[in-house]
Biotite code that builds the C-alpha atoms (Angstrom):
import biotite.structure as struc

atoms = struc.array([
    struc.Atom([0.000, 0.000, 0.000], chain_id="A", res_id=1, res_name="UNK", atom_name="CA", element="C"),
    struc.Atom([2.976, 2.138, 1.023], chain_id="A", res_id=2, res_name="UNK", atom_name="CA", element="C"),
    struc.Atom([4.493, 1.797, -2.488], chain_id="A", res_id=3, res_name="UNK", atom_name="CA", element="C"),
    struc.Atom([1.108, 2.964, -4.659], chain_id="A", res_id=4, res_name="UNK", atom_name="CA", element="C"),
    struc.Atom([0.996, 6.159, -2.265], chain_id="A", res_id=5, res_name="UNK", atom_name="CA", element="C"),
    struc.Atom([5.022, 6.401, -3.311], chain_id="A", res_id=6, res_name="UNK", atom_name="CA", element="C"),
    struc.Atom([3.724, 6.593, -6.678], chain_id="A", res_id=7, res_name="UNK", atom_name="CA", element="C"),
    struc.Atom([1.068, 8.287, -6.816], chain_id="A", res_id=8, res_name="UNK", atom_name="CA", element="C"),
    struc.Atom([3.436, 11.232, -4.821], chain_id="A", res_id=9, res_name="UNK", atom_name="CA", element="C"),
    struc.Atom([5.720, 11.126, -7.991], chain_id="A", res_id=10, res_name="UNK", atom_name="CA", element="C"),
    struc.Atom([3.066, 11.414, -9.968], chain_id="A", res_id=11, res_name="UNK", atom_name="CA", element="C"),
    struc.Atom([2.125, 14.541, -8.898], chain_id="A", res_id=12, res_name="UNK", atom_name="CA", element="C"),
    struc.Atom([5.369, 16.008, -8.363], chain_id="A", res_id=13, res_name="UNK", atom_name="CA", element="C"),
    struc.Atom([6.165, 15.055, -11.898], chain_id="A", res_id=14, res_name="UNK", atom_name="CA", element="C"),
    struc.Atom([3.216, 17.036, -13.535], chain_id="A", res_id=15, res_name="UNK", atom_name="CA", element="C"),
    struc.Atom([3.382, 19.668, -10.888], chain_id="A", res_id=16, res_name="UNK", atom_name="CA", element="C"),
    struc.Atom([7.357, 20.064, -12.326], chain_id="A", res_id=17, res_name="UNK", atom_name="CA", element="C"),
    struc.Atom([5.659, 19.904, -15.689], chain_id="A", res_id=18, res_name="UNK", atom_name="CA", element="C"),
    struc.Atom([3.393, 23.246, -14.804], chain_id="A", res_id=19, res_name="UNK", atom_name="CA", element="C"),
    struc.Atom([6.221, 25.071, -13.699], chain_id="A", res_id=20, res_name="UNK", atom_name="CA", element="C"),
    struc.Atom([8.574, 24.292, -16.710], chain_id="A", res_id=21, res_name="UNK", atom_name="CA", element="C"),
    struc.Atom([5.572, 25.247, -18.805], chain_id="A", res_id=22, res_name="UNK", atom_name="CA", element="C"),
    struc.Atom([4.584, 28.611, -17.127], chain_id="A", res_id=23, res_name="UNK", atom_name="CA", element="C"),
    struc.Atom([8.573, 29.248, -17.230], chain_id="A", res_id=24, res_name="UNK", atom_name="CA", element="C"),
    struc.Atom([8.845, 28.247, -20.932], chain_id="A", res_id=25, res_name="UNK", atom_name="CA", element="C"),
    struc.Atom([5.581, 30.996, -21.665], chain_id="A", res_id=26, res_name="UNK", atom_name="CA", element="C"),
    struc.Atom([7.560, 33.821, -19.919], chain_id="A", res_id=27, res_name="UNK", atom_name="CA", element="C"),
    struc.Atom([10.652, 33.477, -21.971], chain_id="A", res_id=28, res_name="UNK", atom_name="CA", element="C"),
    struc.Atom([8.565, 33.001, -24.551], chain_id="A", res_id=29, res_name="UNK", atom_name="CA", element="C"),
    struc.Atom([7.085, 36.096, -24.284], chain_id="A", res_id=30, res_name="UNK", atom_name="CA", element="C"),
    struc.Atom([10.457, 38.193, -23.224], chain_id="A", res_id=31, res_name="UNK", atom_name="CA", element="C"),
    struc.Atom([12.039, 36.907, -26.662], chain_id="A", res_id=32, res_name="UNK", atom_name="CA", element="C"),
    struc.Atom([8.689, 37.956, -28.724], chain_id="A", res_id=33, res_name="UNK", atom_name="CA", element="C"),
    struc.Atom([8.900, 41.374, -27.174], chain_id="A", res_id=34, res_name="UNK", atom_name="CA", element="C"),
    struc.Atom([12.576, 41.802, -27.464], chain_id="A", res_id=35, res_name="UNK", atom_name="CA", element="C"),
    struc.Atom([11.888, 41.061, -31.489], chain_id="A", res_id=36, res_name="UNK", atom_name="CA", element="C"),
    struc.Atom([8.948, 41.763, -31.999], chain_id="A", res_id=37, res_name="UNK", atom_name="CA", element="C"),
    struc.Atom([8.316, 44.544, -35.209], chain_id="A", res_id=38, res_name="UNK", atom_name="CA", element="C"),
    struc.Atom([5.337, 45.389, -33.961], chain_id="A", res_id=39, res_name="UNK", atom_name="CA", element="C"),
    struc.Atom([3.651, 48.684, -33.010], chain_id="A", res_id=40, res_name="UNK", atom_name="CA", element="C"),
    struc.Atom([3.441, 48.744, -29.067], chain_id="A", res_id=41, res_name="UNK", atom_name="CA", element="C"),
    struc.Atom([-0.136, 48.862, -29.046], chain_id="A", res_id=42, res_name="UNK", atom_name="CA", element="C"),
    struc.Atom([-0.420, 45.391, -30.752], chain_id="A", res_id=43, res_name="UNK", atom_name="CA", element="C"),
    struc.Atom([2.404, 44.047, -28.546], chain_id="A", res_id=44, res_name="UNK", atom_name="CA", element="C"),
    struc.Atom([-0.221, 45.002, -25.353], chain_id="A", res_id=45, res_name="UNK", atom_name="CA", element="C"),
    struc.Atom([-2.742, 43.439, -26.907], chain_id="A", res_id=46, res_name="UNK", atom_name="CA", element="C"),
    struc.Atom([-1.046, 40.165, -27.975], chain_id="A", res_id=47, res_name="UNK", atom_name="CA", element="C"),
    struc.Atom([0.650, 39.616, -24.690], chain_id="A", res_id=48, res_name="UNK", atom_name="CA", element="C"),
    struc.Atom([-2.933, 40.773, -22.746], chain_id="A", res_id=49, res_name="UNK", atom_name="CA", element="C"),
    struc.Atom([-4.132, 37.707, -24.841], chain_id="A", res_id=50, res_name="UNK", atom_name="CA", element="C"),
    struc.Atom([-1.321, 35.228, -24.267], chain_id="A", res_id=51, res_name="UNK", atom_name="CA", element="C"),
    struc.Atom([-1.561, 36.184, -20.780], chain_id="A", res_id=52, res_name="UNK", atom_name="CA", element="C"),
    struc.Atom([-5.113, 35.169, -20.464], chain_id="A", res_id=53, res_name="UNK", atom_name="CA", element="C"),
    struc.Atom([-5.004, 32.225, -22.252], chain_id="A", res_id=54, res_name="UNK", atom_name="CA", element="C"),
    struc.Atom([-2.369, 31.214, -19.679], chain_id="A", res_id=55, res_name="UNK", atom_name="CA", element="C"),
    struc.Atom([-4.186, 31.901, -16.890], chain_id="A", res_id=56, res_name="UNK", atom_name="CA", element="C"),
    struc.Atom([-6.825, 30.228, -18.111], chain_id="A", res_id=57, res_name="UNK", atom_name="CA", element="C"),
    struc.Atom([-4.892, 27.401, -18.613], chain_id="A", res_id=58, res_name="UNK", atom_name="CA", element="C"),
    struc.Atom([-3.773, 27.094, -15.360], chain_id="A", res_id=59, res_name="UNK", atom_name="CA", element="C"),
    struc.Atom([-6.624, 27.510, -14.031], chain_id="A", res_id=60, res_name="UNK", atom_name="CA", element="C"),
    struc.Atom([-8.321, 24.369, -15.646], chain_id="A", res_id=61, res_name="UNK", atom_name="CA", element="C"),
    struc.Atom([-4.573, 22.497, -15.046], chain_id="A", res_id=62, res_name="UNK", atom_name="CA", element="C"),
    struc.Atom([-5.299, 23.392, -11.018], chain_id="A", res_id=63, res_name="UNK", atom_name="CA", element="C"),
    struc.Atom([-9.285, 22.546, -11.263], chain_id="A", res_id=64, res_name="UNK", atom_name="CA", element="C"),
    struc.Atom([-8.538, 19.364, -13.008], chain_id="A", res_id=65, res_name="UNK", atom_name="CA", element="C"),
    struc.Atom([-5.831, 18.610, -9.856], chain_id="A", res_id=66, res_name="UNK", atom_name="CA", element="C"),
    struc.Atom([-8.280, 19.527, -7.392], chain_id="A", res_id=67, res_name="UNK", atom_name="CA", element="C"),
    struc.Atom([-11.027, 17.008, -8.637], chain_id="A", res_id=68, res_name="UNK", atom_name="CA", element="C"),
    struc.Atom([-8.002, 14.297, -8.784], chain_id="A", res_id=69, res_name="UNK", atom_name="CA", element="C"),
    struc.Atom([-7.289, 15.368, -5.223], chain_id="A", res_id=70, res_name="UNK", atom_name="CA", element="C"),
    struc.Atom([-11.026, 15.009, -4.118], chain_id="A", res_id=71, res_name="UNK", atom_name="CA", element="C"),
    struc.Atom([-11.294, 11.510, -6.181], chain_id="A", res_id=72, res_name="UNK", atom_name="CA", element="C"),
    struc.Atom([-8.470, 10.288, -4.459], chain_id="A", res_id=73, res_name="UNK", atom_name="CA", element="C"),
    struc.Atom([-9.821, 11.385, -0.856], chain_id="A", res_id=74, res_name="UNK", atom_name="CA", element="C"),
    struc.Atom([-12.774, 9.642, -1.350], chain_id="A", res_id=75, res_name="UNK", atom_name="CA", element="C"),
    struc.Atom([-11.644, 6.817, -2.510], chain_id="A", res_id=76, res_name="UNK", atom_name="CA", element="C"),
    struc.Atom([-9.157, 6.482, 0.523], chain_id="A", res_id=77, res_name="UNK", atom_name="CA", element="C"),
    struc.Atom([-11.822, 7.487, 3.112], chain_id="A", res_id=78, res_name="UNK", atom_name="CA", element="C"),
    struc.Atom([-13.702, 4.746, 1.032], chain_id="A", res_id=79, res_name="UNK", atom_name="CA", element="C"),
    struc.Atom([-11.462, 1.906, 1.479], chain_id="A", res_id=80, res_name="UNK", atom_name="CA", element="C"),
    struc.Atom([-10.303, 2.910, 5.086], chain_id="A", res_id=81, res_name="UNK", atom_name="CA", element="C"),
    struc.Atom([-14.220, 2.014, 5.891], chain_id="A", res_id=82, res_name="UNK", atom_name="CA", element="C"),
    struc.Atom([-14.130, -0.988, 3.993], chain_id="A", res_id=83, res_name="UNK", atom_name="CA", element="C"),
    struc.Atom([-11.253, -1.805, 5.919], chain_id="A", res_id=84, res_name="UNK", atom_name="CA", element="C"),
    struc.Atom([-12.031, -0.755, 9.015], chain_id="A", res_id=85, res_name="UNK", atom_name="CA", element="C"),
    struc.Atom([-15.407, -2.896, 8.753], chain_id="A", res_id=86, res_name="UNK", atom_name="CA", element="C"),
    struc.Atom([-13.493, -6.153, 8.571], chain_id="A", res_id=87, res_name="UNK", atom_name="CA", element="C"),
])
């Protein structure tokens, strides 16, 4: 039992690692666009204003979706800690 909790830890320290190298990768991303960008600075604005929300929305659904997982995963511990605890 010890060893699925193990993981199941890993797990979610591997995608959580994955989140930050991907909010990381979208900042440089958008520090090299600006630096080279030939754009007029009111397009710039409105570009990033859009890349921004697109990434928080992103994360947003990428923290919902790791919530639910969470709550799955409580109830289906509390779940077989009865079962369990029944026996």
């Amino acid at each position: 039992m010890q060893d699925r909790s193990r993981l199941d830890l890993q797990k979610e320290e591997s995608s959580s690692g994955f989140l930050l190298w991907g909010i990381a990768g979208l900042g440089a991303g958008l520090a090299i666009g600006l630096l080279i960008a030939p754009d007029k600075g009111e397009k710039i604005r409105q570009n990033l204003k859009k890349s921004v929300g697109d990434g928080l929305d992103h994360l947003l659904e990428s923290v919902e979706n790791s919530l639910e997982k969470a709550y799955e995963k409580a109830v289906e511990d509390e779940k077989a800690g009865e079962g369990s605890a029944s026996s």
